[in-house]
C-alpha positions, 0 to 999 in steps of 0.5 A: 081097926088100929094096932096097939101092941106087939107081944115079946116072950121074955126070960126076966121081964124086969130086966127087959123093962129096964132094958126099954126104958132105959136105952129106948126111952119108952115109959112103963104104962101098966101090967097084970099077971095071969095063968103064971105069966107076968105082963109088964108094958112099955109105950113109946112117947107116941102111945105104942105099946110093947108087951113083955111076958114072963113065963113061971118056969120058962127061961129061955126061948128059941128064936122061933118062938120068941114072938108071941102076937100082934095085938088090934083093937077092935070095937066088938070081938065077936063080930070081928072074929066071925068075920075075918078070915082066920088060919086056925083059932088059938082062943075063941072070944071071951072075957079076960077081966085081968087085962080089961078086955074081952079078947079072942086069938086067931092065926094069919096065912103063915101061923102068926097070933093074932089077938083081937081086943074089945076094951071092957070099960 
């Protein structure tokens, strides 16, 4: 299993990139938009992505729900998602052809979102 990203909710993704970019020296690598959300993806110079999201309508978060979830390949989502040990489902695995992935949502012991991620290609 490898991590490959963490998720940040954002009140104006554009500003957050500038913000990575700019005063971390990370790289735009890539995005999509679904269900109303923008996605936009930075890397750091080792290929470690952060994920800003962008909500339509969503300006502002409390703190608590400014996390949104930890991302981790795997090599196929359904076997992983039966055989870890989850604290509630979010997301059960299916194709999320915007993003490339098949993906499925879980939670840790403390509530936290887990995605699972099977590259398509």
């Amino acid at each position: 299993m490898e991590f490959i990203h963490a998720n940040l909710n954002v009140s104006d993704v554009e500003a957050s990139v500038e913000y990575y970019t700019e005063q971390f020296g990370f790289e735009e690598t890539w995005g999509f938009e679904a269900d109303g959300t923008v996605h936009r993806y930075v890397a750091d110079e080792n290929g470690v992505e952060l994920q800003l999201s962008e909500t339509e309508g969503v300006s502002e978060y409390d703190h608590g729900d400014a996390f949104g979830h930890l991302a981790f390949k795997v090599e196929d989502v359904d076997e992983a998602f039966d055989r870890i040990e989850n604290h509630g489902v979010e997301k059960e695995p299916g194709d999320q052809p915007e993003a490339g992935a098949r993906t499925a949502f879980i939670h840790d012991p403390d509530g936290h979102t887990l995605e699972l991620v099977q590259p398509l290609d």
